[in-house]
C-alpha positions as CSV (number, residue, x, y, z in Angstrom):
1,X,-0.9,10.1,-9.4
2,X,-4.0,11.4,-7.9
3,X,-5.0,10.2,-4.8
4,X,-8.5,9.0,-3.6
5,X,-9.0,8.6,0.2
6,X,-6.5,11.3,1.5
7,X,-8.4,11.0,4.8
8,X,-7.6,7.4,5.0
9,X,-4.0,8.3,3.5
10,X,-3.4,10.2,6.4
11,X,-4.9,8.0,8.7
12,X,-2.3,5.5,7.3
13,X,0.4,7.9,7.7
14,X,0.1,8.9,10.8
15,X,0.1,5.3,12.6
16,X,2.4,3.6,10.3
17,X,4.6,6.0,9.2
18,X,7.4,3.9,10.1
19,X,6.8,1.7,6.8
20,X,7.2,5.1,4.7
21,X,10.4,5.9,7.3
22,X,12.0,3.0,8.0
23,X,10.9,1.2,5.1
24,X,10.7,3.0,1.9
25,X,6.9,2.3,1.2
26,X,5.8,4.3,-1.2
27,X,1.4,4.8,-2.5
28,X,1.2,3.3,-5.4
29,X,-2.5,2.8,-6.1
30,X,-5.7,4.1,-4.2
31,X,-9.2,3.5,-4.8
32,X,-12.6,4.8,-3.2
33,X,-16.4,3.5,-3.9
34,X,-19.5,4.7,-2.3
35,X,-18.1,8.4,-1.8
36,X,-15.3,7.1,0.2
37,X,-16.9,4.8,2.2
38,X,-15.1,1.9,1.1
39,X,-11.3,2.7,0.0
40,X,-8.3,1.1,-0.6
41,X,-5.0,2.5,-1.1
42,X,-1.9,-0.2,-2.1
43,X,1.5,0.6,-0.4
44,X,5.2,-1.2,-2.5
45,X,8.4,-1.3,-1.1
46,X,11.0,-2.8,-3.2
47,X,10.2,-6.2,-1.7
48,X,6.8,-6.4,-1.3
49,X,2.9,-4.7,-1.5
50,X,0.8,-3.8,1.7
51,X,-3.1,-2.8,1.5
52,X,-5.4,-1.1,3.5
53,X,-8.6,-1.6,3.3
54,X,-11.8,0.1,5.0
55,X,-15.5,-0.5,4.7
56,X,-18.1,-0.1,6.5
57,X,-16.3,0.6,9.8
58,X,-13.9,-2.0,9.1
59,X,-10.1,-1.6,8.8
60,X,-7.8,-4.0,7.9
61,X,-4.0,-4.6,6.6
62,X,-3.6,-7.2,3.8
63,X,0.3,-8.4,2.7
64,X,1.1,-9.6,-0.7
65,X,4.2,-10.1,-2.9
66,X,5.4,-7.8,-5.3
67,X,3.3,-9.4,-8.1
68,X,-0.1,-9.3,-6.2
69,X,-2.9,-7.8,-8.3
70,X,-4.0,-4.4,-7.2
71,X,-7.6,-4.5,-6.5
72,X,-10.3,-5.1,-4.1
73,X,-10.2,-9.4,-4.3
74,X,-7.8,-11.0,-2.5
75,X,-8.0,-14.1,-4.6
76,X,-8.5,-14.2,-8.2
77,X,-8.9,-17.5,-10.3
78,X,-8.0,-19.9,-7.2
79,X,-5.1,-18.3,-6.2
80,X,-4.4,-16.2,-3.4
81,X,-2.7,-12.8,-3.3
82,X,-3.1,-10.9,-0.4
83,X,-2.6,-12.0,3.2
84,X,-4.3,-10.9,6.6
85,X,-1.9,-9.2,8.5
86,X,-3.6,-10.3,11.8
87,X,-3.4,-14.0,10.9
88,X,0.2,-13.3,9.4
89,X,1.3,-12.3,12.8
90,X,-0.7,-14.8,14.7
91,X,1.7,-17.2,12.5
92,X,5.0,-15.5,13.3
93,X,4.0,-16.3,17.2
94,X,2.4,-19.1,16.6
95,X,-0.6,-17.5,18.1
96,X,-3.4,-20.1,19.3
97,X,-7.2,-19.9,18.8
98,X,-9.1,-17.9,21.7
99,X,-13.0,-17.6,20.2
100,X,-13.9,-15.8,23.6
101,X,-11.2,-13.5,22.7
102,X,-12.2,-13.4,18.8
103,X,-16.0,-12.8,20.0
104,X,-15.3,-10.0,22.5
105,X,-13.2,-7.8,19.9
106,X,-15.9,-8.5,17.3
107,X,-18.9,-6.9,19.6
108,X,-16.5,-4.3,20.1
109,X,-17.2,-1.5,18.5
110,X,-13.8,0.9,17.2
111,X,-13.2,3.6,15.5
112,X,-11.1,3.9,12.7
113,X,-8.4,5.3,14.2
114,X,-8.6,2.6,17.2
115,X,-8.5,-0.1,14.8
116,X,-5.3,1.3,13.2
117,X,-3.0,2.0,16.4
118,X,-4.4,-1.3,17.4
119,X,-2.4,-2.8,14.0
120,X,-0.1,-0.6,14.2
121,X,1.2,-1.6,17.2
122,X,1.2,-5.2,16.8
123,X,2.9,-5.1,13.4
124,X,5.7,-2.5,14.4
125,X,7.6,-4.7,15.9
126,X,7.5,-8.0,13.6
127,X,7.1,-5.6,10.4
128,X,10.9,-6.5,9.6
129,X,10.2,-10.4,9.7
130,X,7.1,-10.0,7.8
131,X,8.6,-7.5,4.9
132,X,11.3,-10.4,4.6
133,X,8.8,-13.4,4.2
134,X,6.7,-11.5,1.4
135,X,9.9,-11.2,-0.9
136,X,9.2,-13.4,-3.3
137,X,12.6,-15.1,-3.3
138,X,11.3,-16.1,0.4
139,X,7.3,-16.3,-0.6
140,X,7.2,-19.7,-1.8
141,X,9.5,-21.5,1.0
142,X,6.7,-20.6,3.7
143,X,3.5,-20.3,2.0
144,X,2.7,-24.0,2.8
145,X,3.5,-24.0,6.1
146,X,1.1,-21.2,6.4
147,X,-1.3,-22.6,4.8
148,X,-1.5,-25.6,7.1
149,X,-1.0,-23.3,10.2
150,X,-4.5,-21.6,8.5
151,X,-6.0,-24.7,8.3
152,X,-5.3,-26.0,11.5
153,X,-6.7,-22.7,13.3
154,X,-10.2,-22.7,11.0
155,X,-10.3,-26.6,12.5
156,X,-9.2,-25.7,16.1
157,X,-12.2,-22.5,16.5
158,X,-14.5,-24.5,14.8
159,X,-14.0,-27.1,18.0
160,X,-14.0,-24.4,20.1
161,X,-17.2,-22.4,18.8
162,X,-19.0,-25.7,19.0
163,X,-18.0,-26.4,22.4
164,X,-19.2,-22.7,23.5
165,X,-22.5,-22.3,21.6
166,X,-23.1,-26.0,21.9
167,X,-24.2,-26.4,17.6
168,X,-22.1,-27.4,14.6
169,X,-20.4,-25.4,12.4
């Protein structure tokens, strides 16, 4: 397989190479548009697929199941197939809405390579409980309960950005 985005490949490698280690994650697709400005490159284990995503300055971590379709949507025809790891882990700790907090990272400007240890670090240590909630065996049993934890935070910094900027959403 030829490999687009070795840059980002070894980006991806060098702050999570514990899911290669650890977790036998192997490259299974990769993708580039824009000469490499915007790449993705899909990771599989034997349990479940992990994407990584930059464009435009932006990188991000996306979890899906084994049968999520490889490419640059997350949903296709209604139904979802790739997950945020940020709001997968604010789940697992049951993580409440901060918008000051969400406002302050956004006008923060990072570098690639900041944004990634950033991830890195916050998914090493819940990576095992996440791997097991993306096998597909265990997919459907929490998806709903996600769902509604989803829903409940859009509600909750919709209150809270109304109460700081003092308009409706």
């Amino acid at each position: 397989m030829s490999i687009e985005c070795t840059d980002f490949l070894e980006q991806i490698k060098q702050y999570f190479g514990y899911l290669f280690d650890q977790y036998g994650f192997e490259v299974v697709h990769s993708e580039a548009a824009r000469s490499g400005e915007y790449c993705f490159i899909v990771l599989q284990s034997r349990n479940c697929r992990i994407k990584f995503y930059r464009a435009q300055g932006e990188v991000n971590l996306l979890f899906g199941t084994l049968s999520a379709h490889i490419g640059w949507e997350d949903v296709i025809d209604g139904t979802k197939h790739w997950y945020y790891a940020r709001s997968i882990m604010d789940f697992i700790e049951k993580k409440p809405v901060d918008v000051r907090k969400s406002f302050f990272e956004i006008r923060t400007l990072k570098t690639e390579n900041q944004q990634l240890r950033e991830l890195s670090m916050r998914l090493q240590p819940l990576c095992s409980n996440i791997l097991q909630l993306f096998r597909i065996d265990n997919f459907k049993r929490w998806r709903k309960e996600y769902e509604q934890f989803e829903q409940e935070r859009n509600k909750e910094f919709r209150k809270q950005f109304e109460r700081q900027s003092g308009r409706k959403m």
